[in-house]
N, C-alpha and C positions, 0 to 999 in steps of 0.2 A: 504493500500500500504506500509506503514511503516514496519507493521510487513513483509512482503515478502519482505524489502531492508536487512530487519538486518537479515530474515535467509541465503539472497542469499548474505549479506558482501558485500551490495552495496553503496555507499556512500548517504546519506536522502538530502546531499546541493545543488543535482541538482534540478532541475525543475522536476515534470510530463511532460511536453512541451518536456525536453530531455532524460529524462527517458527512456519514454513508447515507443517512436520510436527507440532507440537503444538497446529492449528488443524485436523485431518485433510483437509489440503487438499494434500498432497503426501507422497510418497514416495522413499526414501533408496536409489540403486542403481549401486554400484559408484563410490563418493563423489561421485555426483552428485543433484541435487534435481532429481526431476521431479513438475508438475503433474496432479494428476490433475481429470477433468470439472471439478468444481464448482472448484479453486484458480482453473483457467484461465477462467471465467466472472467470477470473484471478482479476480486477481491479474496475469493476461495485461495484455503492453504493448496489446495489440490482440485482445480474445476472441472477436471476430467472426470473424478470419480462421481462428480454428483450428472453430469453432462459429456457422455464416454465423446459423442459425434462430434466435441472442438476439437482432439485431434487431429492436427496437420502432418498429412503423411508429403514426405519428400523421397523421393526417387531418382537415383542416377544410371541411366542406363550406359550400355558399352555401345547398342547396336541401335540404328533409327526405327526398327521394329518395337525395341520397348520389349525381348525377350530376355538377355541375359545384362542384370543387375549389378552392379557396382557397389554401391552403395545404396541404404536407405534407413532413413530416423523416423520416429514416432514423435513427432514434437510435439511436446507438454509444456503447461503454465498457462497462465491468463494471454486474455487476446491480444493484447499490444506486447506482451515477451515474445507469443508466437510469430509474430511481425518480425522479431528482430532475430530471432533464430534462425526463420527459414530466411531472411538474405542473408545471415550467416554461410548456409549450404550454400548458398545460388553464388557468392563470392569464392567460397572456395573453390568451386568449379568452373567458376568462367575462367574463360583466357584472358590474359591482361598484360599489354604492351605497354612498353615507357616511352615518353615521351621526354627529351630532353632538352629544357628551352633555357639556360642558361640561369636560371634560380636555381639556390641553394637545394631544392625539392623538387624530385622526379614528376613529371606527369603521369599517372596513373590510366588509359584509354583499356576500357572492358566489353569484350563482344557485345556485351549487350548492354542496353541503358537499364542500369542499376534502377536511376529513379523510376521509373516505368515500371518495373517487374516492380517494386515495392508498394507504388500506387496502386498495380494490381492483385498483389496480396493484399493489401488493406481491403480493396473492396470485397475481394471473395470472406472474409471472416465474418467484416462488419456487415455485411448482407444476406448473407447464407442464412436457410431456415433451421434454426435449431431444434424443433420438433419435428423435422426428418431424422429418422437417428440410423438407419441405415448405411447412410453412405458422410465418410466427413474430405475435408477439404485436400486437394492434391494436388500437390508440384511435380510433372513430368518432366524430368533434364533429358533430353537427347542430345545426340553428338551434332545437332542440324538446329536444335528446336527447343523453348521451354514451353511448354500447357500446366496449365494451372487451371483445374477444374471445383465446381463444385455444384452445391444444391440449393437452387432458387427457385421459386415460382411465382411466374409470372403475373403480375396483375391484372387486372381489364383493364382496355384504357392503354399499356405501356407499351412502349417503343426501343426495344434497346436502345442507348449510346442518347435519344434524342432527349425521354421523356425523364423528369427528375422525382426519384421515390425512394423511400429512406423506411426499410421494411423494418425495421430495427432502433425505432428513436433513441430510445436512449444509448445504446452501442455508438451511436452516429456519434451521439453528443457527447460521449467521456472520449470517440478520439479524438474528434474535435476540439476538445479544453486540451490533450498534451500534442495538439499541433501533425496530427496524423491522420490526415483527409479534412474536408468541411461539411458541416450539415447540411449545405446546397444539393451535394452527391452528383458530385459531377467529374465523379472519378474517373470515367471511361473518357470526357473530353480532355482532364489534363492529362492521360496518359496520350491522347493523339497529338494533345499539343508538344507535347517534349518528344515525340517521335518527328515532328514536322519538324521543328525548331533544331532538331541534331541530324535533319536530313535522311533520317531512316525509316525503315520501312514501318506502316502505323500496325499494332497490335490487330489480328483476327479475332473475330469474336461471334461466336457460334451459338444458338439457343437450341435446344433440342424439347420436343414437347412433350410431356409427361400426362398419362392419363390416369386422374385421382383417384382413389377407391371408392366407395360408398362411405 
């Protein structure tokens, strides 16, 4: 919790007890604090045990079929740790050239735009249905390619990439406070725009249609 006051500039002298209810991540019953969904994704000692489907799974393959694995993690913790773990992997596996422009400090140039793949983990977390518990969130590494998949559905009314919806308010709004996406949700235009702006090719993005059960 520490770390989420000092990225969101909150003061650490209040209580949890006052905290977490003026962050709407908890409620107050029979003078006890309890979590509700989004606290215990956000604040849980262990969020997975209460919520198995936030596991971010990561995958590195050898082949562009996605047959024989490399590597792969179970990434655990609250959803903004999970953010910075899995660009964790995604660093240590991209390729990365130096650039040398006469400062004291090498240029760092990585196949892929970092910030991009980050905007887009943030959106798969802070968006994804967490009452699907079936299937949870996944980074494909290929030697060609990264996919990052996960489980959304759709609303009436939406548009990929055009239309702005925020399935998830409060998730929206705690990354929001430590500077990790905006509640506008228009994550998919700044990841086009930092692909326009570094001249590369703009993210593909795919919806596939799900048919609900009764």
């Amino acid at each position: 919790m520490d770390t989420f006051l000092e990225l969101a500039g909150l003061s650490k002298t209040l209580s949890p007890e006052k905290i977490l209810p003026s962050l709407g991540v908890a409620e107050k019953q029979e003078n006890r604090i309890y979590l509700i969904n989004a606290g215990v994704l956000f604040f849980a000692d262990d969020p997975q045990k209460f919520v198995p489907c936030s596991v971010f799974t990561v995958v590195l393959f050898k082949d562009r079929e996605g047959v024989d694995i490399i590597d792969r993690k179970e990434i655990r913790g609250s959803l903004f740790e999970i953010v910075d773990k899995v660009m964790d992997f995604v660093k240590l596996y991209t390729k990365v050239a130096y650039k040398f422009t006469g400062k004291p400090k090498r240029e760092e140039i990585y196949e892929y735009l970092l910030e991009a793949i980050r905007e887009a983990v943030i959106n798969s977390v802070m968006h994804r249905d967490y009452f699907e518990k079936g299937h949870n969130n996944i980074l494909r590494f290929f030697p060609d390619r990264i996919l990052i998949e996960n489980v959304w559905i759709e609303p009436k009314g939406f548009e990929l990439g055009k239309t702005t919806f925020r399935r998830n308010h409060i998730i929206s709004d705690l990354f929001a406070r430590i500077g990790f996406g905006e509640k506008l949700g228009s994550g998919i235009l700044r990841m086009r725009n930092i692909c326009k702006n570094a001249k590369a090719p703009e993210p593909m993005i795919e919806y596939n249609e799900q048919q609900q059960g009764n």
